[in-house]
C-alpha positions as CSV (number, residue, x, y, z in Angstrom):
1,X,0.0,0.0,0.0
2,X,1.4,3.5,-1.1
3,X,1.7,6.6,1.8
4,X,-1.0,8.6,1.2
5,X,0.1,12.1,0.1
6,X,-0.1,15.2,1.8
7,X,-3.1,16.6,-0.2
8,X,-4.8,13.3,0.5
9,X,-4.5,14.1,4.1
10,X,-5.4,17.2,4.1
11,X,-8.8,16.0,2.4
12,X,-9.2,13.6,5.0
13,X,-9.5,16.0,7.3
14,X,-11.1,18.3,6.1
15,X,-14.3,15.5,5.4
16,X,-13.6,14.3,9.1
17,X,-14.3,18.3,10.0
18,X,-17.3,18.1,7.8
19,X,-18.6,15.5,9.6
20,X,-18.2,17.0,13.0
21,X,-20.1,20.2,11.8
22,X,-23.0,17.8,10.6
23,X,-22.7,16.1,13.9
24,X,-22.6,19.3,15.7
25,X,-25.4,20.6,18.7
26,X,-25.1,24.2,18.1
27,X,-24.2,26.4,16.1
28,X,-20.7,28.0,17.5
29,X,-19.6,24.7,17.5
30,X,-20.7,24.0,13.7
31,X,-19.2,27.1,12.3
32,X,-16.1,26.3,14.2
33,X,-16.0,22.8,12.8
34,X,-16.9,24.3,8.8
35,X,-14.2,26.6,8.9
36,X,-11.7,24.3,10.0
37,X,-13.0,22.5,6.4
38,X,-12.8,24.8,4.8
39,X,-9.1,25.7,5.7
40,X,-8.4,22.1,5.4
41,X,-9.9,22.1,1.7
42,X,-7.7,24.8,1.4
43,X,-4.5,23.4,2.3
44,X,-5.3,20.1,0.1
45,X,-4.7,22.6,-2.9
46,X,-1.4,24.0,-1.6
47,X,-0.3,20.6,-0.8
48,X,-0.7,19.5,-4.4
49,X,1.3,22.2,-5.4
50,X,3.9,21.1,-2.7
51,X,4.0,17.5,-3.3
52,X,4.1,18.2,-7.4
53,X,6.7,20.5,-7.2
54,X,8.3,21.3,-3.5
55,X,6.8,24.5,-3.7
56,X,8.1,26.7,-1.6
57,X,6.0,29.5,-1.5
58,X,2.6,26.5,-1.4
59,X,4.6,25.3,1.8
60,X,5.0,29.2,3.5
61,X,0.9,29.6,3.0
62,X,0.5,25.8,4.3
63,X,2.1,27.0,7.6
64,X,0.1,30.3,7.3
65,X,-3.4,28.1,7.3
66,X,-1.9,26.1,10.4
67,X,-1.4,29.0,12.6
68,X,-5.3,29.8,11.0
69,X,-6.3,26.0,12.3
70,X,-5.4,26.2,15.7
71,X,-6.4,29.3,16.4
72,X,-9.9,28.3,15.4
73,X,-9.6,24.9,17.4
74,X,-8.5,26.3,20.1
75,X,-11.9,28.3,19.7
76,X,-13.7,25.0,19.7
77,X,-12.2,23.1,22.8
């Protein structure tokens, strides 16, 4: 079986964060969890361009979305 790659993961999660928002009691707690998919989504396309080409400047805006991510998990927890 072949590692998944990093745009692969990224869609993962973001459909795992879809999930919780469908899953989700109110509605904080469902806007948290569809922003976090859609910065996920996001970072799926920058981590094509990554993992095509070691973009450098797709990496940068993939750590850019991170520090996006947890601040809007820590939000959530």
């Amino acid at each position: 079986m072949s590692p998944k790659s990093n745009a692969s993961r990224c869609r993962a999660t973001a459909a795992g964060y879809a999930r919780a928002a469908a899953l989700a009691d109110d509605c904080d707690t469902r806007r948290a969890y569809g922003e976090l998919e859609r910065l996920w989504s996001e970072m799926a396309a920058l981590a094509e361009r990554f993992d095509r080409a070691l973009d450098g400047a797709a990496k940068a805006q993939i750590y850019a979305k991170m520090a996006e991510v947890e601040a809007v998990r820590r939000a959530v927890v």
